[in-house]
Residue frames as qw, qx, qy, qz and C-alpha x, y, z in Angstrom:
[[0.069, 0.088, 0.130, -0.985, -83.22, -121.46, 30.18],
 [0.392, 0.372, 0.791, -0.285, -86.78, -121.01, 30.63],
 [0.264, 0.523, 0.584, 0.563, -89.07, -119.98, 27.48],
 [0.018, 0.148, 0.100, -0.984, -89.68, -116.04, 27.50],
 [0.168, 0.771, 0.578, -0.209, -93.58, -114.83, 28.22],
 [0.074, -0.171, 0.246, 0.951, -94.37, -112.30, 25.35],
 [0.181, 0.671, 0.719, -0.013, -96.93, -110.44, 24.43],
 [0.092, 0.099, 0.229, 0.964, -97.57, -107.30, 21.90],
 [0.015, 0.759, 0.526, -0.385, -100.01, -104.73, 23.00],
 [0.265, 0.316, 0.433, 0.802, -100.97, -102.83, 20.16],
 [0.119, -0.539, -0.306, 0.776, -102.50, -99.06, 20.73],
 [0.121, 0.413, 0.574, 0.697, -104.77, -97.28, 17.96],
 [0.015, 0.542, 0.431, -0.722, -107.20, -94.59, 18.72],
 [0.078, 0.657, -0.112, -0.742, -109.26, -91.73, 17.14],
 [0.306, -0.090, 0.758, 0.570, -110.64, -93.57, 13.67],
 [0.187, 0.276, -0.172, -0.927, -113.25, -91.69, 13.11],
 [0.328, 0.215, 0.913, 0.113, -116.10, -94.04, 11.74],
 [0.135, 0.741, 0.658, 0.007, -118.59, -92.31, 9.18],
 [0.134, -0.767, 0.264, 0.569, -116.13, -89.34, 8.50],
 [0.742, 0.667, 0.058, 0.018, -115.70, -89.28, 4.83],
 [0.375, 0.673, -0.563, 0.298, -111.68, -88.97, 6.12],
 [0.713, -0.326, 0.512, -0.351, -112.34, -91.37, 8.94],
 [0.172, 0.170, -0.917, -0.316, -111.14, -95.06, 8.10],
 [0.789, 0.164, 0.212, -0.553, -113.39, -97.46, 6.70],
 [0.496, 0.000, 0.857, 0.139, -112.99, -101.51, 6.04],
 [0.342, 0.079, -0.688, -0.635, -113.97, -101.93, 1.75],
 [0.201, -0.167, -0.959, -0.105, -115.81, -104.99, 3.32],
 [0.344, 0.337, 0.507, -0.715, -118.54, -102.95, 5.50],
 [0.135, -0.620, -0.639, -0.434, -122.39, -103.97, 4.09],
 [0.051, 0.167, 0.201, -0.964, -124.42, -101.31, 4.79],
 [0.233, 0.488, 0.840, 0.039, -128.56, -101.30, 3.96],
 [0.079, 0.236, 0.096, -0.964, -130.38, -99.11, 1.98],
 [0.556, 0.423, 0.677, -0.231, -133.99, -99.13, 0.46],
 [0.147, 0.154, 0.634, 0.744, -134.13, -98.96, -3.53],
 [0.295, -0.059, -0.361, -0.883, -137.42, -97.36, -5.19],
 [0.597, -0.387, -0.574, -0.406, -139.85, -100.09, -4.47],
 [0.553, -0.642, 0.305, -0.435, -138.54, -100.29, -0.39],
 [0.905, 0.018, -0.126, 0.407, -136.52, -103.54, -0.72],
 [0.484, -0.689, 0.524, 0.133, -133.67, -103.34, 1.69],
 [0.735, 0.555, -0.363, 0.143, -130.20, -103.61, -0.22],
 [0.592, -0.638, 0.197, 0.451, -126.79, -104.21, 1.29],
 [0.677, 0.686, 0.124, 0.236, -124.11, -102.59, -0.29],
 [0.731, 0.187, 0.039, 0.655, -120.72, -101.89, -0.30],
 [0.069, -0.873, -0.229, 0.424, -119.98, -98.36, 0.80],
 [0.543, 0.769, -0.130, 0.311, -117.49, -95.97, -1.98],
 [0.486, -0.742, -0.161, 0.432, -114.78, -94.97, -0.25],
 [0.284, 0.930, -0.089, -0.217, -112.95, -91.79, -0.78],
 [0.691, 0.489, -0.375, 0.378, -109.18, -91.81, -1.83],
 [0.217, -0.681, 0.464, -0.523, -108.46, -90.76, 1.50],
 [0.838, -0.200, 0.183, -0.474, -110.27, -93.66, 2.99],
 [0.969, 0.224, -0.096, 0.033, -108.46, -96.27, 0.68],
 [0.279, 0.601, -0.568, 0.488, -105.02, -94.58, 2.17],
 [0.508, -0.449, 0.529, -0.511, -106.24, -94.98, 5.55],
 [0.980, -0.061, 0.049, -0.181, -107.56, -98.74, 4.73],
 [0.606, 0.515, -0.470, 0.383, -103.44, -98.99, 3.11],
 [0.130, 0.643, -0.517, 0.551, -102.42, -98.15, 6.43],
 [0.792, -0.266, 0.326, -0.443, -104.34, -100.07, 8.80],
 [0.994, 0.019, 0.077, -0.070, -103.83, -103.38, 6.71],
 [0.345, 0.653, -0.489, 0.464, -99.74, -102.28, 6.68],
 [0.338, -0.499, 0.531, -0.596, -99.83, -101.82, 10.19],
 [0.887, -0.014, -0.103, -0.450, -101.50, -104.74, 10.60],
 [0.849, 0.441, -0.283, 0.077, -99.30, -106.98, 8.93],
 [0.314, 0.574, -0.489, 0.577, -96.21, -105.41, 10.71],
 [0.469, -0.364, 0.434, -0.677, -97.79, -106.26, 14.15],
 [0.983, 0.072, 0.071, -0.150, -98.53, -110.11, 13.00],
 [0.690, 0.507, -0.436, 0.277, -94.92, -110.14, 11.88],
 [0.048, -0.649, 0.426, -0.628, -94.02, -108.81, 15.32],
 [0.724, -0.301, 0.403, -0.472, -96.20, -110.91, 17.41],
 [0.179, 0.210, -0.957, -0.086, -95.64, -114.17, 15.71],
 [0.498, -0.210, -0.830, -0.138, -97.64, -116.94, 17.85],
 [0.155, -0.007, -0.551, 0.820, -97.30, -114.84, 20.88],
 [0.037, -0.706, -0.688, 0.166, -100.65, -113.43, 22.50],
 [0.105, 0.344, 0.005, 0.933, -101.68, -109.87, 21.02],
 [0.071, -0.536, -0.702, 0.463, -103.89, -107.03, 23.23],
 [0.135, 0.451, 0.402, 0.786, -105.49, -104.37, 21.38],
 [0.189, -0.607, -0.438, 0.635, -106.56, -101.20, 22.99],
 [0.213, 0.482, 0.465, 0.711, -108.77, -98.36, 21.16],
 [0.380, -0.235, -0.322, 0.835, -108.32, -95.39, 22.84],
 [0.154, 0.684, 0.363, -0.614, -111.75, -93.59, 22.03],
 [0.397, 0.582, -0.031, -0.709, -113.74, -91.98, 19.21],
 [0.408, 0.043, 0.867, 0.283, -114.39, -94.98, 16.97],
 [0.413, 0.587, 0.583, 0.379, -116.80, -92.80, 15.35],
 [0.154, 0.477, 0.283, 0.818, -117.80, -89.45, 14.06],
 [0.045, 0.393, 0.510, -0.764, -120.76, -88.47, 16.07],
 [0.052, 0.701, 0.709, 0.058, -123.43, -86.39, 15.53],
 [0.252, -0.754, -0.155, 0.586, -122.24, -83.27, 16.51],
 [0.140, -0.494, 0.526, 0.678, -119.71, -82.42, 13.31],
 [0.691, 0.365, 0.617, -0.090, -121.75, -83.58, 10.29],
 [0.239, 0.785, -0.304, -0.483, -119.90, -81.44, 7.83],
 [0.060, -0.392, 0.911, 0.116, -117.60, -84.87, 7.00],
 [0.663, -0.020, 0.720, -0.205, -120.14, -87.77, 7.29],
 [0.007, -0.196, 0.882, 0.429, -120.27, -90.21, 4.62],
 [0.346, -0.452, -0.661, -0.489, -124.22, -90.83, 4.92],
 [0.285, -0.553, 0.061, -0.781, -127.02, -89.37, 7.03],
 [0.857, -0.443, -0.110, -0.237, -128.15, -92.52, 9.24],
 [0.400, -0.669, 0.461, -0.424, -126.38, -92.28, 12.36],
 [0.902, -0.156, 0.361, -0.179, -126.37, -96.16, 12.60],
 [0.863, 0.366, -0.262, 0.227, -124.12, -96.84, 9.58],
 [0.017, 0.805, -0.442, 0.395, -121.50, -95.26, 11.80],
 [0.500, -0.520, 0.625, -0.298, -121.55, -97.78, 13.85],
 [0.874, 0.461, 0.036, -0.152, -121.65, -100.21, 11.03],
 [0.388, 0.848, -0.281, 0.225, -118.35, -98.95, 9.98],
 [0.269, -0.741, 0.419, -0.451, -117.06, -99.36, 13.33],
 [0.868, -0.225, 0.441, -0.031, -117.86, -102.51, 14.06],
 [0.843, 0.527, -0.043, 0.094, -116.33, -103.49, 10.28],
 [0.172, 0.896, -0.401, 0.082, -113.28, -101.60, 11.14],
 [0.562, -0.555, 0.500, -0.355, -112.55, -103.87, 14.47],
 [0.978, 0.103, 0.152, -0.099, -113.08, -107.14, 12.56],
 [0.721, 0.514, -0.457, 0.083, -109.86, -107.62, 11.03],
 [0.205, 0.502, -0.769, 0.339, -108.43, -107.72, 14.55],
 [0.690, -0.212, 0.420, -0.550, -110.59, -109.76, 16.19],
 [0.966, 0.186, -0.142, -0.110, -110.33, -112.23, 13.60],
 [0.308, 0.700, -0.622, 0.168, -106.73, -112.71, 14.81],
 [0.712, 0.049, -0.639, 0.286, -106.00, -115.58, 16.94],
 [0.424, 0.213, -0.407, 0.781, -103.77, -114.26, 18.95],
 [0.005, 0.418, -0.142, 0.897, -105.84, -111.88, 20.12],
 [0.490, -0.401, -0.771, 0.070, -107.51, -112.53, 23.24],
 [0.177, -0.592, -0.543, 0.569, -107.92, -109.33, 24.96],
 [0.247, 0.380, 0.187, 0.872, -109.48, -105.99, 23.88],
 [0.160, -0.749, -0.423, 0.483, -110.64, -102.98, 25.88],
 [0.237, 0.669, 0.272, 0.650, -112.04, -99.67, 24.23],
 [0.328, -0.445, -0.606, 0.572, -111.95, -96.31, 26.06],
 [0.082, 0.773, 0.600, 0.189, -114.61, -93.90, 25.62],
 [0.490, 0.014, 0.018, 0.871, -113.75, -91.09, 23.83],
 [0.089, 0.210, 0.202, -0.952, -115.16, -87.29, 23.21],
 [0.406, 0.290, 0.626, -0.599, -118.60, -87.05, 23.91],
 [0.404, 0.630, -0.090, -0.657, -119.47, -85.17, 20.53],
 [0.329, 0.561, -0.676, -0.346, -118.03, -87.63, 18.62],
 [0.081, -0.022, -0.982, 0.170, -119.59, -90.92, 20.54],
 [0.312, -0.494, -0.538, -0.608, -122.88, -89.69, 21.11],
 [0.351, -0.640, 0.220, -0.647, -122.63, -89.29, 24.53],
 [0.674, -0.483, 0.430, -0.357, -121.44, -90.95, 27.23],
 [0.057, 0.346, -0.902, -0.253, -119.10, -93.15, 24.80],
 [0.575, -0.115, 0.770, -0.252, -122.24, -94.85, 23.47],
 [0.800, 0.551, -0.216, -0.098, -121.52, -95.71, 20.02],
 [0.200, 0.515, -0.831, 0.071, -118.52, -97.57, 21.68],
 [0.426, -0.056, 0.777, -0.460, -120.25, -99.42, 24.32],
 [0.867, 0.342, 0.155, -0.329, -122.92, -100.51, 21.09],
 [0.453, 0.620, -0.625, -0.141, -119.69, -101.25, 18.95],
 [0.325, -0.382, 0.782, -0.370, -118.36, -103.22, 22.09],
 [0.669, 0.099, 0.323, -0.662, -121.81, -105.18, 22.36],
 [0.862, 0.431, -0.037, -0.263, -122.07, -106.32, 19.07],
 [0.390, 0.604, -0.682, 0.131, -118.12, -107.59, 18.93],
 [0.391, -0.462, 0.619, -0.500, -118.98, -109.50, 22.16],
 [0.846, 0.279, 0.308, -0.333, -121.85, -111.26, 20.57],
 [0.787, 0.564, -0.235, -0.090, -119.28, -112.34, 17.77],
 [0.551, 0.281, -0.666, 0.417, -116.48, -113.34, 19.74],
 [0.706, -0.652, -0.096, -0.261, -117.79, -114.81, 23.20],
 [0.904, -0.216, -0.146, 0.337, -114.51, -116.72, 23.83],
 [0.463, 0.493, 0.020, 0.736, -112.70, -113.42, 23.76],
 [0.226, -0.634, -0.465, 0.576, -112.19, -110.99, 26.61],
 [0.078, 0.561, 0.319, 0.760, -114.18, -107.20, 25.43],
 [0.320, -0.732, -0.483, 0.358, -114.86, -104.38, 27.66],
 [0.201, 0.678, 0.174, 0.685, -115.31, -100.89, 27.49],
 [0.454, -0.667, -0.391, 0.444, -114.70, -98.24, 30.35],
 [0.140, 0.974, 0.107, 0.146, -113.64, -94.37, 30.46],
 [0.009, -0.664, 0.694, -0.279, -110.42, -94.88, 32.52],
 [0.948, 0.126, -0.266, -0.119, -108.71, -97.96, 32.70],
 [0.101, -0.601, 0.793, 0.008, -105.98, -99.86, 34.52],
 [0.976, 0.143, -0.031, -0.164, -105.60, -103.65, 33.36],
 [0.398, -0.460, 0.785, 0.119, -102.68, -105.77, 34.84],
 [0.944, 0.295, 0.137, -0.053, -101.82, -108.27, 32.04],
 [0.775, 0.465, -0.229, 0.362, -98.88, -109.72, 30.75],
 [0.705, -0.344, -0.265, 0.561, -97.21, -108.65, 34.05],
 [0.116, 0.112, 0.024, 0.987, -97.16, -104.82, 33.50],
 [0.017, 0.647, 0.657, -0.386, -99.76, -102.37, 34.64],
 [0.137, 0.475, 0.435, 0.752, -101.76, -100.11, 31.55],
 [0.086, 0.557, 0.349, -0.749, -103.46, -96.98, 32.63],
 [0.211, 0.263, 0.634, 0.696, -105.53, -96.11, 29.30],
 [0.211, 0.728, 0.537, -0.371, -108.38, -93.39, 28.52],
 [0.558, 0.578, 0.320, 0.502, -108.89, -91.61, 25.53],
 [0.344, 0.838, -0.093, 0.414, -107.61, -87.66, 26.71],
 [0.842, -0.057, -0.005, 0.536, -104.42, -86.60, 27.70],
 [0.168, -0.625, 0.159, 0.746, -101.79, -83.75, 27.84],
 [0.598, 0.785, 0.050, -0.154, -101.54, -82.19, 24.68],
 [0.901, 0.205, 0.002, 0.383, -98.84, -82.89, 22.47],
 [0.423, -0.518, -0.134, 0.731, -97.37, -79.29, 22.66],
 [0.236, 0.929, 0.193, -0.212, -97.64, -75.63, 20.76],
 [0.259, 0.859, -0.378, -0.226, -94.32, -75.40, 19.40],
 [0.874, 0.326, -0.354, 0.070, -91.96, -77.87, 17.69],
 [0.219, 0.333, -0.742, 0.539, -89.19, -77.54, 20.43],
 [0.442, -0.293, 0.563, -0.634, -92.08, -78.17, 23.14],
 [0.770, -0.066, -0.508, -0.381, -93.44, -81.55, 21.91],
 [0.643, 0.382, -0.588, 0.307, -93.45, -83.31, 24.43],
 [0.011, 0.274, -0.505, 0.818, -92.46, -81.29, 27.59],
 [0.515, -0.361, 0.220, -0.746, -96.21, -81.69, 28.87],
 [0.869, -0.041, -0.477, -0.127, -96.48, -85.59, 28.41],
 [0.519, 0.063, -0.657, 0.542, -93.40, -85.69, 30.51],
 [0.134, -0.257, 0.324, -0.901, -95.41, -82.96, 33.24],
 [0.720, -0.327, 0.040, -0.611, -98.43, -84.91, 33.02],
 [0.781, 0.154, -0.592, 0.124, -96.25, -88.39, 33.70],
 [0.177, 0.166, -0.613, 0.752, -94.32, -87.21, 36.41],
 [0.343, -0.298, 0.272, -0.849, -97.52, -85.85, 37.95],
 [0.827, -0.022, -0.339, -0.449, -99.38, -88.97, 37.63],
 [0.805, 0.244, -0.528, 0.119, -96.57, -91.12, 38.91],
 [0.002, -0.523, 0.183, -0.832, -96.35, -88.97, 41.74],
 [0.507, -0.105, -0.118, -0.847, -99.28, -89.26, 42.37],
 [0.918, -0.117, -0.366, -0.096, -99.95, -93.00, 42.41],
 [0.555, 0.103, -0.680, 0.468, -96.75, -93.12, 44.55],
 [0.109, -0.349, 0.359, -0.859, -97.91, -90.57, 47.14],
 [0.811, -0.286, 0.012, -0.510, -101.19, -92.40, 47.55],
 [0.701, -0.273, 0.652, -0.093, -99.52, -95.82, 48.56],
 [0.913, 0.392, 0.109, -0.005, -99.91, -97.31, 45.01],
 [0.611, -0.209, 0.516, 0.563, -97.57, -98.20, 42.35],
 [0.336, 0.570, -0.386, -0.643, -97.09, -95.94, 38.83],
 [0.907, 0.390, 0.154, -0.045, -98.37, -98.00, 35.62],
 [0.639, -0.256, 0.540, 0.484, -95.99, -99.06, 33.97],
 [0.304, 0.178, 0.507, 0.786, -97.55, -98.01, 30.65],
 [0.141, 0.545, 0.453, -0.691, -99.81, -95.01, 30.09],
 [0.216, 0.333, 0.737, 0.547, -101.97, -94.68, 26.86],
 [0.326, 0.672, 0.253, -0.615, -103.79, -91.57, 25.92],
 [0.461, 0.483, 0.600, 0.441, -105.65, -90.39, 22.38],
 [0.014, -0.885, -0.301, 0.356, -107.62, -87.36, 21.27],
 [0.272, -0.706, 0.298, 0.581, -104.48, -85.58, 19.78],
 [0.871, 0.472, 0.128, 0.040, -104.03, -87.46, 16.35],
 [0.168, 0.775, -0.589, 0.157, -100.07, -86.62, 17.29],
 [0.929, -0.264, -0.193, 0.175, -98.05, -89.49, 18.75],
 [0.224, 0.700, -0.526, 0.427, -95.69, -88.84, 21.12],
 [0.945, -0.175, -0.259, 0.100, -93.58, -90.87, 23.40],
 [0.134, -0.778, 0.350, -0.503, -92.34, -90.39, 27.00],
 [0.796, -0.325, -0.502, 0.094, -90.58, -92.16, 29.33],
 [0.347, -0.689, 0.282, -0.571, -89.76, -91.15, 33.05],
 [0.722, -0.004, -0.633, 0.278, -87.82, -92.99, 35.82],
 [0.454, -0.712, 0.154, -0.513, -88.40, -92.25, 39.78],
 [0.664, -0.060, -0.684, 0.295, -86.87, -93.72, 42.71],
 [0.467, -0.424, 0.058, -0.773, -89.03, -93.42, 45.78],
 [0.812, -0.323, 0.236, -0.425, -89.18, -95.68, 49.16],
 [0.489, -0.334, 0.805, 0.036, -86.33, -97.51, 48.57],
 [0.661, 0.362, 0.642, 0.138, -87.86, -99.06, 45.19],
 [0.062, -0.330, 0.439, 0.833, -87.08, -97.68, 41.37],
 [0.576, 0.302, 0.759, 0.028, -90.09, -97.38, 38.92],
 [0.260, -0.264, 0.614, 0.696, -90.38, -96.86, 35.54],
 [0.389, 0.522, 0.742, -0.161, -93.03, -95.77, 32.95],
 [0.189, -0.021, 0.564, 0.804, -94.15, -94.70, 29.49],
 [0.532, 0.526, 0.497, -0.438, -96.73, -92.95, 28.40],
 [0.222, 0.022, 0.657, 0.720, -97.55, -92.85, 24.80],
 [0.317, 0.542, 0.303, -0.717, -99.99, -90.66, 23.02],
 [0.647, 0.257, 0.699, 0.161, -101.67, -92.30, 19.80],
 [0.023, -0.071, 0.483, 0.873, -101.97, -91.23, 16.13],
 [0.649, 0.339, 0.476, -0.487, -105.26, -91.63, 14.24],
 [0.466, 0.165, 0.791, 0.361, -106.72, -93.26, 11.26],
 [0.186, 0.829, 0.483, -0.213, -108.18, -89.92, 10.25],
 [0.440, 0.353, 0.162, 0.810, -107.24, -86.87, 8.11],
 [0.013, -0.328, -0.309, 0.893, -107.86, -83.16, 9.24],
 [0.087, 0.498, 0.777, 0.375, -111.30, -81.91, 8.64],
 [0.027, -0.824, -0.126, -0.552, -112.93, -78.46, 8.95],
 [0.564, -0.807, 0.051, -0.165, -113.31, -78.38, 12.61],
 [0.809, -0.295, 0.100, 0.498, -109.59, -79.90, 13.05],
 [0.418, 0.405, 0.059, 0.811, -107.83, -77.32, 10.61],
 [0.184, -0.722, 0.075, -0.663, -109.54, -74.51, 12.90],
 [0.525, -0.827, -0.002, -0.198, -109.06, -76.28, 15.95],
 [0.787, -0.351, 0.128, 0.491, -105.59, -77.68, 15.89],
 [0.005, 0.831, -0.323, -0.454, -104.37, -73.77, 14.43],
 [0.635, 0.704, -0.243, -0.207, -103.75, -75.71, 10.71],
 [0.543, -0.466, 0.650, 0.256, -101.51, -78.33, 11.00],
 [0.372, 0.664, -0.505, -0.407, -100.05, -79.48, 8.03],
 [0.398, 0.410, -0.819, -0.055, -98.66, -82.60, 8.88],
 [0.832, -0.137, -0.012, -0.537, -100.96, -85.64, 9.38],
 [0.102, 0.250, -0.963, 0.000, -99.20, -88.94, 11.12],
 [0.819, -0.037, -0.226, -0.526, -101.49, -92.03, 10.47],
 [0.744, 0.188, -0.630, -0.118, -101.24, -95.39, 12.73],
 [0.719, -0.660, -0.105, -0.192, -100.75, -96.97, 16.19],
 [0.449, -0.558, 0.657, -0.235, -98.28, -98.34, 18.90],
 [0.959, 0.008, -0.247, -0.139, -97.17, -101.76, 19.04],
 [0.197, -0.769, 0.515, -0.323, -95.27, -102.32, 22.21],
 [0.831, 0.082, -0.544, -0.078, -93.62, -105.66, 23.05],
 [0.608, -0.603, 0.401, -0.325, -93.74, -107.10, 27.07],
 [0.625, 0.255, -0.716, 0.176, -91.10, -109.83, 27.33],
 [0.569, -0.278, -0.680, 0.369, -90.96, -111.71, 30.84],
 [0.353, -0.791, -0.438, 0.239, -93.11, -108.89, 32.50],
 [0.407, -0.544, 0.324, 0.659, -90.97, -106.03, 31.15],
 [0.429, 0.823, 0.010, -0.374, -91.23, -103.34, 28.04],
 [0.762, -0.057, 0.408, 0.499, -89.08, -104.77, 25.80],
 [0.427, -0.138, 0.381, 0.808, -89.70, -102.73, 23.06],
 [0.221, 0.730, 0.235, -0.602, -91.89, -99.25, 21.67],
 [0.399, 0.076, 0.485, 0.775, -92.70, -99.30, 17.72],
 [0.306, 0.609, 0.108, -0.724, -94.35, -96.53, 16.27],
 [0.260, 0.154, 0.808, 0.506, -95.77, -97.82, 13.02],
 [0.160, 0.783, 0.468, -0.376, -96.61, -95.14, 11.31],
 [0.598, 0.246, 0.345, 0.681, -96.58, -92.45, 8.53],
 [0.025, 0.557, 0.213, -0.802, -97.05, -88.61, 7.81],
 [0.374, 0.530, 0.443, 0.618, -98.39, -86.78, 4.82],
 [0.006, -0.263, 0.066, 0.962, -98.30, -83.22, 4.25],
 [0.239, 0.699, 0.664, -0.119, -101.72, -82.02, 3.65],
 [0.022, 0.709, -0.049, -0.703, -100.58, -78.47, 2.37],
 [0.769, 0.554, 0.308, 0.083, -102.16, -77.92, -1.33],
 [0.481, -0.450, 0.369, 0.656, -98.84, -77.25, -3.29],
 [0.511, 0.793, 0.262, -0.205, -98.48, -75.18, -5.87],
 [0.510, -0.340, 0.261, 0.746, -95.60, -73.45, -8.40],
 [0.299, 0.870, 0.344, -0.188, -96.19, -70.50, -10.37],
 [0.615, -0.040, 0.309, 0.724, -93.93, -69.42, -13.24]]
């Protein structure tokens, strides 16, 4: 029998760089000027939140190196790698530039992987990228310059044949849903429509379909048979590396429960093989008991 092509394509999104609940690598240098104007570097604090989120990333990690073995990994970040400008209620310092400091720090542990040999960001909400996703496209830039031998590209909507499957990626998406029985229901409305869609025009449905934005993961899959041929396709909506912060408690109506971490999907001989969700929740609700 011949040896099986594999390859794990790992999915993350929505970390939030320069958010004081946004993750952040311990190792980021950062510069600041002391009393006399000498430029320091220095270590940033992070919060307790931060040092959960760093727990979880370098978990996840791990569990995705364990997964992939020797095999080739792809790594897809699905928008909003930083704060922005817009929301400054959160930010962890005023210059706009460590943010992208952060960012780039965040990225480094997977680049430094081997394995890894392809990554593609997609450029998430405006407010939160500076416009026109371009605190990715600088993030991008500067990862390029550090790993030439490495394929890096940034775009707004993606499709990328590799590993014998076809990815459709961009950072927004249905919404996860408004009530605990509806989770769900629209991923599968906007799937179907999509798949539709690609058939109607002459094409072929991806095979996988990657959206962010939500900080909710949810996972859909949908079979069609159309023209004599049967195809098949998942979409999957990421978590984040972020906690809820003003503007999220008022705009996702108070959610309580916060699931931190990514995707890590394994393609065996051209073919999904398998869909983990490595991840965790926490309840964010301050608890009390009164006797």
């Amino acid at each position: 029998m011949s040896k099986a092509k594999r390859t794990v394509i790992v999915a993350l999104s929505d970390t939030h760089a320069g958010n004081k609940l946004g993750l952040c690598n311990p190792n980021t240098i950062l510069e600041d000027a002391d009393r006399e104007g000498n430029v320091q570097e220095y270590n940033p604090a992070l919060t307790e939140v931060q040092e959960y989120l760093w727990e979880c990333l370098t978990e996840d990690k791990k569990k995705v190196i364990d997964i992939s073995g020797k095999d080739d990994i792809v790594i897809f970040h699905n928008g909003d790698v930083t704060q922005g400008n817009k929301y400054p209620v959160e930010w962890m310092t005023t210059r706009l530039s460590d943010q992208l400091d952060i960012a780039f720090y965040n990225m480094l542990p997977w680049l430094e992987l081997p394995n890894v040999r392809i990554v593609r960001f997609g450029k998430g909400t405006g407010s939160h990228e500076y416009g026109e996703g371009s605190a990715t496209i600088m993030v991008d830039k500067r990862l390029r310059e550090r790993f030439p031998r490495k394929d890096i590209r940034t775009v707004y909507h993606g499709l990328l044949e590799t590993s014998g499957i076809n990815i459709d990626y961009s950072h927004h998406g249905p919404y996860p849903g408004s009530r605990n029985w509806l989770k769900g229901n629209e991923a599968r409305y906007y799937l179907r429509s999509l798949m539709n869609d690609e058939i109607d025009a002459g094409g072929i449905p991806p095979n996988l379909v990657l959206r962010g934005h939500y900080h909710t993961p949810v996972k859909e899959y949908l079979w069609k048979k159309a023209n004599g041929y049967e195809y098949e396709s998942w979409l999957l909506i990421t978590p984040s590396y972020c906690l809820a912060g003003d503007y999220t408690h008022q705009k996702a109506r108070s959610p309580y429960r916060i699931t931190n971490g990514l995707w890590a999907i394994e393609v065996v001989n051209s073919h999904i093989y398998d869909i983990h969700c490595l991840a965790r929740t926490t309840d964010i609700r301050t608890k009390e008991k009164i006797l």
